[in-house]
N, CA, C, O and CB atoms as a CASP TS submission, in Angstrom:
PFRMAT TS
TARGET T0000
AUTHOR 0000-0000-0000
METHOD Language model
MODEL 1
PARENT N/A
ATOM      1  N   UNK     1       0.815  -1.209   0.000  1.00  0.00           N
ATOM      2  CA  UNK     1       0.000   0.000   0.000  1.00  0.00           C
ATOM      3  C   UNK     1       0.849   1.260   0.000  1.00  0.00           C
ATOM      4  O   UNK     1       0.329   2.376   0.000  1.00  0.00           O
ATOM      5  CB  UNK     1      -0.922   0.006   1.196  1.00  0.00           C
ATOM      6  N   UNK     2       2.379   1.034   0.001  1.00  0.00           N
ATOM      7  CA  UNK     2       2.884   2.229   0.048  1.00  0.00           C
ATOM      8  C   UNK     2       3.081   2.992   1.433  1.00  0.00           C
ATOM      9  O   UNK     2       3.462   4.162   1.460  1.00  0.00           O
ATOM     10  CB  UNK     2       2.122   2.898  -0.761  1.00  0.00           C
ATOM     11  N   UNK     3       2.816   2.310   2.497  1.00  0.00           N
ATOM     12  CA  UNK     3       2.618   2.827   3.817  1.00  0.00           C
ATOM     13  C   UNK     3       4.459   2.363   4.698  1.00  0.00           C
ATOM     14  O   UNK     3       4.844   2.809   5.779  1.00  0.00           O
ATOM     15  CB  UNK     3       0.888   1.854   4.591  1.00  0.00           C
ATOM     16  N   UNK     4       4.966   1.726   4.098  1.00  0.00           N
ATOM     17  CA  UNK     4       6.081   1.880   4.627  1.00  0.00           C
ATOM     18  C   UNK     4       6.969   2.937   4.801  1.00  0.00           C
ATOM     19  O   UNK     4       7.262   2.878   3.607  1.00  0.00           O
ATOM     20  CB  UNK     4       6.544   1.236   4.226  1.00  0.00           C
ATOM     21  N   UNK     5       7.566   3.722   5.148  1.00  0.00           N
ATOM     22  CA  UNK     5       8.109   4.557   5.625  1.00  0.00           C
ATOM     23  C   UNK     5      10.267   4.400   5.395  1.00  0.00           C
ATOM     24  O   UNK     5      11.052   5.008   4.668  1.00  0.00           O
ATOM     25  CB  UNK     5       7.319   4.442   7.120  1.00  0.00           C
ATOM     26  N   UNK     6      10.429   3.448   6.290  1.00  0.00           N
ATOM     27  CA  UNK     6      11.783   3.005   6.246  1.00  0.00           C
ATOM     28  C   UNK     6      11.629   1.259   7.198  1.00  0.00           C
ATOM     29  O   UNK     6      10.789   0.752   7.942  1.00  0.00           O
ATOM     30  CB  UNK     6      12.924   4.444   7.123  1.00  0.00           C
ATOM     31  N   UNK     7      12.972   0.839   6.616  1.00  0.00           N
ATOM     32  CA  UNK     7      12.574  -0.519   6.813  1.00  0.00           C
ATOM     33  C   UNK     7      14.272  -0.621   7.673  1.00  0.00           C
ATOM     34  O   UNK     7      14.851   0.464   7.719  1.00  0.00           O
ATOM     35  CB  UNK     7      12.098  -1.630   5.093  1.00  0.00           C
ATOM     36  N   UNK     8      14.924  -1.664   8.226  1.00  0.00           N
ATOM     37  CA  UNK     8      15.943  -1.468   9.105  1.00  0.00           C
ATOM     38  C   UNK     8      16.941  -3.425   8.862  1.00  0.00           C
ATOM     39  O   UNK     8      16.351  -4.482   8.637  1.00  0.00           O
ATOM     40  CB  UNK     8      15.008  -0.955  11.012  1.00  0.00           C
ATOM     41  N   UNK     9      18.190  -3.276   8.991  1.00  0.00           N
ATOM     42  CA  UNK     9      18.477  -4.844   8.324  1.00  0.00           C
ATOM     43  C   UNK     9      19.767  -4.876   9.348  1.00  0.00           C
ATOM     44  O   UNK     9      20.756  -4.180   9.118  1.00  0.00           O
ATOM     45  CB  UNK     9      18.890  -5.044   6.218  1.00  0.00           C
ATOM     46  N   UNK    10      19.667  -5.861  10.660  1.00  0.00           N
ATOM     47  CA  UNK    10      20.487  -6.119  11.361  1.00  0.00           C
ATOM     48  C   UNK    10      21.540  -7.224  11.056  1.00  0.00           C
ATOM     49  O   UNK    10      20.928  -8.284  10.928  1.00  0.00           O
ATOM     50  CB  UNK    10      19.886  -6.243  12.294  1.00  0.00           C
ATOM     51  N   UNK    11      22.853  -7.400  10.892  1.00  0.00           N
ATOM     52  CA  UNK    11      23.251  -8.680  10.571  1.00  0.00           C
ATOM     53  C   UNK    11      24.746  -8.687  11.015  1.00  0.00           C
ATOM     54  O   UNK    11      25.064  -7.505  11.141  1.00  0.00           O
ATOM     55  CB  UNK    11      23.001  -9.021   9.034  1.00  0.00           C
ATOM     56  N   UNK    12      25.898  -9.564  11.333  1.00  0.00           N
ATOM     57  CA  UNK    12      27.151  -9.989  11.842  1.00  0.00           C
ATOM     58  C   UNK    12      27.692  -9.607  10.685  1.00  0.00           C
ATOM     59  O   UNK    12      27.295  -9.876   9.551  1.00  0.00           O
ATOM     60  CB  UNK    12      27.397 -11.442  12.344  1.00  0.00           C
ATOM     61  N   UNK    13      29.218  -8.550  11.225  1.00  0.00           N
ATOM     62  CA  UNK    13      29.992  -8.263  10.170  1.00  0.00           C
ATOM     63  C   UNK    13      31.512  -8.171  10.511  1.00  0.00           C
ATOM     64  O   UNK    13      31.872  -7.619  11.550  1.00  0.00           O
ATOM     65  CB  UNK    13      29.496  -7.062   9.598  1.00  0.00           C
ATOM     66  N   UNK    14      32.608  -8.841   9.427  1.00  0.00           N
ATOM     67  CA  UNK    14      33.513  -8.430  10.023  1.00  0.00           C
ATOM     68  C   UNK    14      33.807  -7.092   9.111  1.00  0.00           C
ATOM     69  O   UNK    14      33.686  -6.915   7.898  1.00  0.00           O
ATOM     70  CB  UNK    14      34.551  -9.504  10.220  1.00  0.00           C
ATOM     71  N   UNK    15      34.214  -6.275  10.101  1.00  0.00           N
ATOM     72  CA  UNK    15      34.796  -4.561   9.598  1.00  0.00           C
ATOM     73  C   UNK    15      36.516  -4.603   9.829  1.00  0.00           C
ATOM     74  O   UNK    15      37.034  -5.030  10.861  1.00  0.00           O
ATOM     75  CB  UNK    15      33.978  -2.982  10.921  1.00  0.00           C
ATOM     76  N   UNK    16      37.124  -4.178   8.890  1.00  0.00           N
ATOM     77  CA  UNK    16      38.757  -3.934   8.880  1.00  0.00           C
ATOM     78  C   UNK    16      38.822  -2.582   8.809  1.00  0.00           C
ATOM     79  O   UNK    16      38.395  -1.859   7.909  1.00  0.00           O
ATOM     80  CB  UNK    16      39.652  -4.594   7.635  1.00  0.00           C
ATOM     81  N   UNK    17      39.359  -2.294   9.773  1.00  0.00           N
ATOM     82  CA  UNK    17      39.375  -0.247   9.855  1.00  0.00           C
ATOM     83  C   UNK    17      40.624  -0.069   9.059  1.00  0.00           C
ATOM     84  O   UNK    17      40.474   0.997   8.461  1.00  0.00           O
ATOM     85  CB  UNK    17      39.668   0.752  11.821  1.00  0.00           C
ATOM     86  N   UNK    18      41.574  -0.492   8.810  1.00  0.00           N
ATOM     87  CA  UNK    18      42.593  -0.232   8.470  1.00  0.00           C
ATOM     88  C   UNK    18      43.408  -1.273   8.035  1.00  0.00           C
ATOM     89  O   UNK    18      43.586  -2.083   8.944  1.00  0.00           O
ATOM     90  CB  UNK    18      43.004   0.382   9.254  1.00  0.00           C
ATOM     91  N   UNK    19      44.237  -1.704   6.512  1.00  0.00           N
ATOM     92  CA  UNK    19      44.455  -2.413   6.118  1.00  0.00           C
ATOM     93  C   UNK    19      45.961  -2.938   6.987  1.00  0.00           C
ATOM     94  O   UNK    19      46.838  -2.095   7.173  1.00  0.00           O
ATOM     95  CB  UNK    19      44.243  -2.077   4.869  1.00  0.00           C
ATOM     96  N   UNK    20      46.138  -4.255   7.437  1.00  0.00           N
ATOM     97  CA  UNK    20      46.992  -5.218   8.272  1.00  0.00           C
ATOM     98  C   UNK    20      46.420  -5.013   9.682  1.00  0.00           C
ATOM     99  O   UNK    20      47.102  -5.384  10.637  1.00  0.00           O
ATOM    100  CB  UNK    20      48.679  -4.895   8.203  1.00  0.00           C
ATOM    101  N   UNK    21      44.850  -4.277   9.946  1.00  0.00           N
ATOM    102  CA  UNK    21      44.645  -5.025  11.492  1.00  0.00           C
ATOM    103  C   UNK    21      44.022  -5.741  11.062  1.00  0.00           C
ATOM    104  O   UNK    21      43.564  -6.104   9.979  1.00  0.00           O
ATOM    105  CB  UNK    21      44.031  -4.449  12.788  1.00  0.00           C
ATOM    106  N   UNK    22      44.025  -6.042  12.478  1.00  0.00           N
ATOM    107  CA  UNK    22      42.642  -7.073  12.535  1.00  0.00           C
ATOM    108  C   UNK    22      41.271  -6.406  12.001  1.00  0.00           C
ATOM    109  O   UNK    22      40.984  -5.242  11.720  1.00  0.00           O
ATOM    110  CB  UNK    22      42.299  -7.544  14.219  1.00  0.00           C
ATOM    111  N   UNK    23      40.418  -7.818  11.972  1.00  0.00           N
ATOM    112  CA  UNK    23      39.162  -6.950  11.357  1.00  0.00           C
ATOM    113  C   UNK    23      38.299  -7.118  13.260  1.00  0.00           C
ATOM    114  O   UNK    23      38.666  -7.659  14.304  1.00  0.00           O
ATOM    115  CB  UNK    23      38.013  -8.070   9.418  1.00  0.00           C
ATOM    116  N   UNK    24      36.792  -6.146  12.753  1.00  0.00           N
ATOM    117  CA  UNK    24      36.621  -6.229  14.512  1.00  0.00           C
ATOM    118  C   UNK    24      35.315  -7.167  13.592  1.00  0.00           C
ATOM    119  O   UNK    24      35.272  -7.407  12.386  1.00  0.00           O
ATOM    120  CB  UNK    24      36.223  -4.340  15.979  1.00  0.00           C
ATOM    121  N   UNK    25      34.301  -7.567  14.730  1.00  0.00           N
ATOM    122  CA  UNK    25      33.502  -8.434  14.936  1.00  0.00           C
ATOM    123  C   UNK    25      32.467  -7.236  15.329  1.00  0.00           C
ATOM    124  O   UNK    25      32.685  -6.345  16.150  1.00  0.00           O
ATOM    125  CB  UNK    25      33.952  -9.633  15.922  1.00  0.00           C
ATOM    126  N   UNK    26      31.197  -7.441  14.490  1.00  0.00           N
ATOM    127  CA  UNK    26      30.449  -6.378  14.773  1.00  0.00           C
ATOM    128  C   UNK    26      28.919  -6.792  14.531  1.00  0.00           C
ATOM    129  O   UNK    26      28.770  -7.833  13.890  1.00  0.00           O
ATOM    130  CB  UNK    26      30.934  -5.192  13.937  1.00  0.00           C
ATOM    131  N   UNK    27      27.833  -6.168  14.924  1.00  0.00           N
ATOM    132  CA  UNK    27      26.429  -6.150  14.717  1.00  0.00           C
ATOM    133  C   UNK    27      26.301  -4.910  13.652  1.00  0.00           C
ATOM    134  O   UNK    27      26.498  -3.705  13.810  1.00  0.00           O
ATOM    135  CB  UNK    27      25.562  -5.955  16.188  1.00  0.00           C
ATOM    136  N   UNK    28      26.066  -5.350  12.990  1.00  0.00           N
ATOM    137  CA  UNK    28      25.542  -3.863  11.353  1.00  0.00           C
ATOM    138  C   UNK    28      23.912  -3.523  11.212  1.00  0.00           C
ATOM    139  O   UNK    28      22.989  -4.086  10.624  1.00  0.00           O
ATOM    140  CB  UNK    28      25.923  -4.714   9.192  1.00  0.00           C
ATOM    141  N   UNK    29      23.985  -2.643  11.821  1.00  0.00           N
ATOM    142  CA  UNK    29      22.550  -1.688  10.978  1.00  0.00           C
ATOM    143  C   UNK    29      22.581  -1.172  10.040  1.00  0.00           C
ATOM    144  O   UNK    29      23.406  -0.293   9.787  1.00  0.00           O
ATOM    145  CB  UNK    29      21.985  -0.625  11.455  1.00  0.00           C
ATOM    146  N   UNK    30      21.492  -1.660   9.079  1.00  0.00           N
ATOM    147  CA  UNK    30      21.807  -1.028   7.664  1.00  0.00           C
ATOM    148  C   UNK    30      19.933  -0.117   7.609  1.00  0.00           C
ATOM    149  O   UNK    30      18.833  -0.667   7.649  1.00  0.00           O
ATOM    150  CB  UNK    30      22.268  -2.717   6.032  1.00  0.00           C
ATOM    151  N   UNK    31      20.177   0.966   7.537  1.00  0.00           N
ATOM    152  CA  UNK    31      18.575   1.463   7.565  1.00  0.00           C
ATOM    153  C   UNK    31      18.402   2.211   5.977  1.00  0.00           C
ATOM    154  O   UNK    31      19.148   3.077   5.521  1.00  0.00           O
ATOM    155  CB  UNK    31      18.231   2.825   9.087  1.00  0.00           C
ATOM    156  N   UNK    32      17.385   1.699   5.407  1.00  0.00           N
ATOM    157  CA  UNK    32      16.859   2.430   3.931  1.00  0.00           C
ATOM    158  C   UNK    32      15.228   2.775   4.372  1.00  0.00           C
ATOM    159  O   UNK    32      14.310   2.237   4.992  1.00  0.00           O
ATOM    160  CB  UNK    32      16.957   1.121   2.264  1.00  0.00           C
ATOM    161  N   UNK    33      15.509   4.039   3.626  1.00  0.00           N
ATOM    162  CA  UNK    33      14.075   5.478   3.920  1.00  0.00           C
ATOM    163  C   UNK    33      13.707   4.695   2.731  1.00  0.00           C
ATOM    164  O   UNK    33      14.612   4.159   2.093  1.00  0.00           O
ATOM    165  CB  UNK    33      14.322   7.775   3.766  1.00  0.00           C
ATOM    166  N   UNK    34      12.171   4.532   2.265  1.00  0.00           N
ATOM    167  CA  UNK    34      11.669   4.900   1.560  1.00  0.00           C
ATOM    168  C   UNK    34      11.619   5.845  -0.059  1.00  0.00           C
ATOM    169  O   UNK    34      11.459   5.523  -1.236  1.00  0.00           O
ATOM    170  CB  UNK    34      11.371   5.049   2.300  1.00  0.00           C
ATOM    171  N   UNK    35      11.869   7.225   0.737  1.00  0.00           N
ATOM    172  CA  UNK    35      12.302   8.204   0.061  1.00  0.00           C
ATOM    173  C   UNK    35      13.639   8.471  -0.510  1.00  0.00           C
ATOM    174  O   UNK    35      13.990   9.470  -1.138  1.00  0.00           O
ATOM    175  CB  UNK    35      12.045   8.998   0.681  1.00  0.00           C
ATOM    176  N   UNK    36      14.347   7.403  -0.191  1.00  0.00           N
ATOM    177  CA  UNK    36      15.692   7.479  -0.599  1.00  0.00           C
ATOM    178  C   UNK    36      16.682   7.626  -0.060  1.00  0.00           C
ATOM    179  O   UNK    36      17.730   7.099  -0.432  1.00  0.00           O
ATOM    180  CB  UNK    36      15.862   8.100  -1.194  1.00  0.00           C
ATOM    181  N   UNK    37      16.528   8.658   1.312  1.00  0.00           N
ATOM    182  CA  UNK    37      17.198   9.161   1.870  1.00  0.00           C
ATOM    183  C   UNK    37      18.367   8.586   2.439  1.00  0.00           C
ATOM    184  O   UNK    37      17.971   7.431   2.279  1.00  0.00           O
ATOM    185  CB  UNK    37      16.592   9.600   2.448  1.00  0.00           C
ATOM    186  N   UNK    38      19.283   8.463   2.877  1.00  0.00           N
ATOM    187  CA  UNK    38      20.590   8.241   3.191  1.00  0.00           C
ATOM    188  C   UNK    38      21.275   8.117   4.678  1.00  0.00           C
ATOM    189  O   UNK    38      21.764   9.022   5.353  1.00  0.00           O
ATOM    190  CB  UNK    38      21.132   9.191   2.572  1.00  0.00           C
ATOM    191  N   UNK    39      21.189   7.075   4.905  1.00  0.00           N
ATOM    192  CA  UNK    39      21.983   7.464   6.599  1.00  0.00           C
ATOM    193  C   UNK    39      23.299   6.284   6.233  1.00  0.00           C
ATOM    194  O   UNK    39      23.269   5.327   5.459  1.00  0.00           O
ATOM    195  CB  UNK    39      20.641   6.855   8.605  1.00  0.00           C
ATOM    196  N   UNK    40      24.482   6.811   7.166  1.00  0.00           N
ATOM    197  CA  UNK    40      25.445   5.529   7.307  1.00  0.00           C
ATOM    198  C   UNK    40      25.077   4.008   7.545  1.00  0.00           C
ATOM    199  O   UNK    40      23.947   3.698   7.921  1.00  0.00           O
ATOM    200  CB  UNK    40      26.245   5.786   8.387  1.00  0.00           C
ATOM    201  N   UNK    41      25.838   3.289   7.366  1.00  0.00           N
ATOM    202  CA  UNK    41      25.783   1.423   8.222  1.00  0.00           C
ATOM    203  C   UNK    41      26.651   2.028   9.293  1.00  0.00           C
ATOM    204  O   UNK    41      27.744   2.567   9.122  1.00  0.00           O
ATOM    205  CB  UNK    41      26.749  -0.431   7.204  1.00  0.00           C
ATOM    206  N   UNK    42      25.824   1.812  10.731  1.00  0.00           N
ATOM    207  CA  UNK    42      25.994   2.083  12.012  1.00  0.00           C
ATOM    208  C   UNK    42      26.488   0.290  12.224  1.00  0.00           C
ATOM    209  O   UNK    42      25.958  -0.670  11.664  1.00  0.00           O
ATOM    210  CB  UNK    42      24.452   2.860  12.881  1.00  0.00           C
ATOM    211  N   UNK    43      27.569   0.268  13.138  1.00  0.00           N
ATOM    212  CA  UNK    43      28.927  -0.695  13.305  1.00  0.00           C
ATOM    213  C   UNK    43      28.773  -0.737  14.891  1.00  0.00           C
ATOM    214  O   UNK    43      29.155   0.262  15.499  1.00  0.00           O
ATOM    215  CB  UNK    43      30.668   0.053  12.662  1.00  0.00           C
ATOM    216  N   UNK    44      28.262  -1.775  15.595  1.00  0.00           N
ATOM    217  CA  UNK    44      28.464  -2.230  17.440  1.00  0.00           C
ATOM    218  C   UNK    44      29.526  -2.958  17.279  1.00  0.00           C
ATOM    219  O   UNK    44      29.324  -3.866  16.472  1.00  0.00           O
ATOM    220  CB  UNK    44      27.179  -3.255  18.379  1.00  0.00           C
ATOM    221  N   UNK    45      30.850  -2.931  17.827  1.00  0.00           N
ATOM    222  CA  UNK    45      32.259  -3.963  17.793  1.00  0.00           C
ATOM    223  C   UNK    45      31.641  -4.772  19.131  1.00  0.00           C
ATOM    224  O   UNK    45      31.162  -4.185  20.101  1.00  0.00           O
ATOM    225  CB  UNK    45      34.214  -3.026  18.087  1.00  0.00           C
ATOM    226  N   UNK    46      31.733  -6.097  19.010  1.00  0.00           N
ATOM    227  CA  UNK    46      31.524  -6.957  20.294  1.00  0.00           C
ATOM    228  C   UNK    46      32.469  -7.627  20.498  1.00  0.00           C
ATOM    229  O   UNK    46      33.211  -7.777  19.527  1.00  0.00           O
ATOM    230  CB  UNK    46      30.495  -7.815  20.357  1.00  0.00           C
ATOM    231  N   UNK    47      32.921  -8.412  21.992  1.00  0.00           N
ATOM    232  CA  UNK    47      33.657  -9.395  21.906  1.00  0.00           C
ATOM    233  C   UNK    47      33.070 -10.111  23.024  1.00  0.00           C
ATOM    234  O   UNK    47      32.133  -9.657  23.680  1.00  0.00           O
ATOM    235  CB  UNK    47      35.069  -9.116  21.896  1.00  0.00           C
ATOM    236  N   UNK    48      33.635 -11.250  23.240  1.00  0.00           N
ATOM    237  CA  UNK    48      32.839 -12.068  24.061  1.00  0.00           C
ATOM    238  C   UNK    48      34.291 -12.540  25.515  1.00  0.00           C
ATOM    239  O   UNK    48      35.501 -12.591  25.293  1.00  0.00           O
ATOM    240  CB  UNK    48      32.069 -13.647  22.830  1.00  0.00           C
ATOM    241  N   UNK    49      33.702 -12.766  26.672  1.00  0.00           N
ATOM    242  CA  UNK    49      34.690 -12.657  27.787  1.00  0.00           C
ATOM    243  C   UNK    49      34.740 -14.301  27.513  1.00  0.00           C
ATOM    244  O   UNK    49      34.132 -14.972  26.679  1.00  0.00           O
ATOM    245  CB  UNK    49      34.175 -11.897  29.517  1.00  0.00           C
ATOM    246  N   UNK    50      35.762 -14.715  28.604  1.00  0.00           N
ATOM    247  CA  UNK    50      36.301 -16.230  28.614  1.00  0.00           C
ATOM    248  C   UNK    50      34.677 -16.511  29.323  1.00  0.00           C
ATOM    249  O   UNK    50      34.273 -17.629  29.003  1.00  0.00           O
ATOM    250  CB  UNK    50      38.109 -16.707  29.758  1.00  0.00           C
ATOM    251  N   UNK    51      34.030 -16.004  29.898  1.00  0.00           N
ATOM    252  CA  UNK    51      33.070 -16.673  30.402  1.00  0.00           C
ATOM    253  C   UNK    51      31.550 -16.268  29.626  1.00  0.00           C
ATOM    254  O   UNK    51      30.484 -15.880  30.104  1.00  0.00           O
ATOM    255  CB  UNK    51      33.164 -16.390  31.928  1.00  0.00           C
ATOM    256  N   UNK    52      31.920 -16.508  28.418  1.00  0.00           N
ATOM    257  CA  UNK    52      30.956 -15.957  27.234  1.00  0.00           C
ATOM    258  C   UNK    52      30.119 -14.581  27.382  1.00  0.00           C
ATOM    259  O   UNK    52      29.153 -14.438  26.632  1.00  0.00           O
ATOM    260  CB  UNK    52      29.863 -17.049  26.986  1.00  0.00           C
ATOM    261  N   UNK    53      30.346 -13.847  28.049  1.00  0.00           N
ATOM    262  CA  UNK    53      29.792 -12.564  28.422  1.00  0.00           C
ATOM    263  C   UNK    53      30.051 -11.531  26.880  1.00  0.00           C
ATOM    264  O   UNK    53      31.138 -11.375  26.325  1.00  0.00           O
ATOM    265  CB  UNK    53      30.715 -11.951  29.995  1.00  0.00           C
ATOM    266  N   UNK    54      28.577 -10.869  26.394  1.00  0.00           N
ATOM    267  CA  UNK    54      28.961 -10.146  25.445  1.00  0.00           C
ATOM    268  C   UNK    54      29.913  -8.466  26.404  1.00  0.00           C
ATOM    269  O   UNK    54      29.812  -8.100  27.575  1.00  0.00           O
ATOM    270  CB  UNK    54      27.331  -9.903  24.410  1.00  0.00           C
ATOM    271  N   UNK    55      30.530  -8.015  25.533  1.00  0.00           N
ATOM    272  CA  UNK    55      31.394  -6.607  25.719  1.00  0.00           C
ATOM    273  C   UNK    55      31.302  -5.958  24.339  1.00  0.00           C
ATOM    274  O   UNK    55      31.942  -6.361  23.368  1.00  0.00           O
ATOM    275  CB  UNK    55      33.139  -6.843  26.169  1.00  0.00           C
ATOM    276  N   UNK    56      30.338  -4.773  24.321  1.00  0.00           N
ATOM    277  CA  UNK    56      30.457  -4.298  23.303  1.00  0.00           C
ATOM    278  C   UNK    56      31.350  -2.992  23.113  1.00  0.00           C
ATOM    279  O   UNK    56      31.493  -2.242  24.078  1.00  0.00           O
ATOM    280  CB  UNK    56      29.319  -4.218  22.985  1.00  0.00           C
ATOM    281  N   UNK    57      31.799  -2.777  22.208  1.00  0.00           N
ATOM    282  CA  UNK    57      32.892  -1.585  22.387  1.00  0.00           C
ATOM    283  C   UNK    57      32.093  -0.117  21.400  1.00  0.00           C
ATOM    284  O   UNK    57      30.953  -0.349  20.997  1.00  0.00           O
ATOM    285  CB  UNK    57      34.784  -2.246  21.531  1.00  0.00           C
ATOM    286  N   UNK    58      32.535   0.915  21.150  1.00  0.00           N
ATOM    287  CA  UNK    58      32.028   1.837  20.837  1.00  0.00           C
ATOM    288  C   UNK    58      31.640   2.050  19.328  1.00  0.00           C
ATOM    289  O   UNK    58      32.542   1.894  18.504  1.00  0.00           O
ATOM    290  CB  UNK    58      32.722   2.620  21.331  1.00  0.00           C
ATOM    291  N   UNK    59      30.009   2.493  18.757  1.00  0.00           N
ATOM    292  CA  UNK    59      30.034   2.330  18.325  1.00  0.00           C
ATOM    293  C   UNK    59      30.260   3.165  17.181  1.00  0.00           C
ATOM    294  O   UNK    59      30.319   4.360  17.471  1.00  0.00           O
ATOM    295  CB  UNK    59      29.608   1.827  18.665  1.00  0.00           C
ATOM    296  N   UNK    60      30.413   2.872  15.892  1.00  0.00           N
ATOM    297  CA  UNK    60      30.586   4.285  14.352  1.00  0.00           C
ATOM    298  C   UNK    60      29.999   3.546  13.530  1.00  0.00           C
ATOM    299  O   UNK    60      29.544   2.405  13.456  1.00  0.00           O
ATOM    300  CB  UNK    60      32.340   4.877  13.513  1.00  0.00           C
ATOM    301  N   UNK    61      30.119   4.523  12.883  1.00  0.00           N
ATOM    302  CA  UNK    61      29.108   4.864  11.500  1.00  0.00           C
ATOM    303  C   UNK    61      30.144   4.957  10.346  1.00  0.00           C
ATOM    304  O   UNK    61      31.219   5.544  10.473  1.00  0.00           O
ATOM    305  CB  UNK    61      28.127   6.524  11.600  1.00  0.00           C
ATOM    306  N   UNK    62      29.546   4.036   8.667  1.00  0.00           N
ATOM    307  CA  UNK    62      30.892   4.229   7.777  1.00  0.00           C
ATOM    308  C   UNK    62      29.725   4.792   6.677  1.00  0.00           C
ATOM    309  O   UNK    62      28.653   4.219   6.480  1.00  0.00           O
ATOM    310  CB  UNK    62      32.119   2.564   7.293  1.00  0.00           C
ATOM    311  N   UNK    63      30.104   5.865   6.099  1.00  0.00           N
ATOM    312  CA  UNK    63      29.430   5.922   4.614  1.00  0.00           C
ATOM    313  C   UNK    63      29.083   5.169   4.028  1.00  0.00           C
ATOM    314  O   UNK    63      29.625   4.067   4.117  1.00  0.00           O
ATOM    315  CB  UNK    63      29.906   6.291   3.780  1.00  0.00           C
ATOM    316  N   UNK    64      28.202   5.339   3.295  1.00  0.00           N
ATOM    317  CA  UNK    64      27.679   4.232   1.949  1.00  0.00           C
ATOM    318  C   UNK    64      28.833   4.659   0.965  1.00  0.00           C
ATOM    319  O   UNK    64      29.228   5.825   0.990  1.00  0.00           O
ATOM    320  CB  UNK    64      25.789   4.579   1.101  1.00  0.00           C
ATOM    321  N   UNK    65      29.491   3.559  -0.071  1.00  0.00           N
ATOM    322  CA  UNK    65      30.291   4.115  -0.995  1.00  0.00           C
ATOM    323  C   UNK    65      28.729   3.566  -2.195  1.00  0.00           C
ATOM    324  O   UNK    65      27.702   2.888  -2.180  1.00  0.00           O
ATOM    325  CB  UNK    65      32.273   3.327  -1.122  1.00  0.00           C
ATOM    326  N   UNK    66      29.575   4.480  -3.107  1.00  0.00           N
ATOM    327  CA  UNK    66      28.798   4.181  -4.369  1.00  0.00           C
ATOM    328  C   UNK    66      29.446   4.197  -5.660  1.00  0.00           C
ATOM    329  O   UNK    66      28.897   4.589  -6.690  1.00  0.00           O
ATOM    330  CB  UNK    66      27.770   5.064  -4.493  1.00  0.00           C
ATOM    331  N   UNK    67      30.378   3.851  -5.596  1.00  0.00           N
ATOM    332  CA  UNK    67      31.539   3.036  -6.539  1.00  0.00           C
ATOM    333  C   UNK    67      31.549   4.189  -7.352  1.00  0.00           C
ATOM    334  O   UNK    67      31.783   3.660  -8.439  1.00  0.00           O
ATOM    335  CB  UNK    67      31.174   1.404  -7.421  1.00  0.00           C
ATOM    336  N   UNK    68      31.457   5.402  -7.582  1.00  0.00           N
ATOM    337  CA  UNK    68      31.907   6.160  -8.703  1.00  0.00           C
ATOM    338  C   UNK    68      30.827   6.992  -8.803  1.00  0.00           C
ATOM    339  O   UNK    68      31.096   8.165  -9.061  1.00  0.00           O
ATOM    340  CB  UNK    68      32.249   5.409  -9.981  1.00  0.00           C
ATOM    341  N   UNK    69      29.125   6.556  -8.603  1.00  0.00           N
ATOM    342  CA  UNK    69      28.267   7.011  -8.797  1.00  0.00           C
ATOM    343  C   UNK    69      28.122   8.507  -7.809  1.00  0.00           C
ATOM    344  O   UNK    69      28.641   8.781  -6.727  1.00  0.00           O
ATOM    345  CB  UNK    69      27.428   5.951  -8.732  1.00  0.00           C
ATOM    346  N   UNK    70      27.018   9.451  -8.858  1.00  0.00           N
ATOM    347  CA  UNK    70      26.789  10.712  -7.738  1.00  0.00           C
ATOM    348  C   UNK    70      25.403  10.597  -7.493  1.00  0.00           C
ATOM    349  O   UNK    70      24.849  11.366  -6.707  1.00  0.00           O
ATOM    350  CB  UNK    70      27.153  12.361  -8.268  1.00  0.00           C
TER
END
């Protein structure tokens, strides 16, 4: 019916901030408007303790690339 608004896509990612680290271990929000509109993939780094406890570390935001496109 057209009544959606924005829709939201949670999923496990590994992210490499910088080429020869490590990559981190992360939860990814990926959110698309409707209208088009534009927000970053918002990045939670987690790790897990020896006694399986989640620890999440701080989180960022990376641009959308769009390979060349404007």
């Amino acid at each position: 019916k057209g009544n959606m608004l924005a829709y939201g896509l949670t999923y496990e990612a590994s992210v490499q901030m910088e080429e020869g680290k490590e990559s981190l271990e992360t939860f990814a929000i990926d959110i698309r408007f409707a209208d088009g509109s534009e927000v970053p993939v918002f990045y939670f780094p987690y790790t897990f303790s020896a006694k399986r406890q989640p620890a999440f570390g701080e989180m960022f935001a990376v641009r959308r690339d769009h390979h060349g496109t404007d």
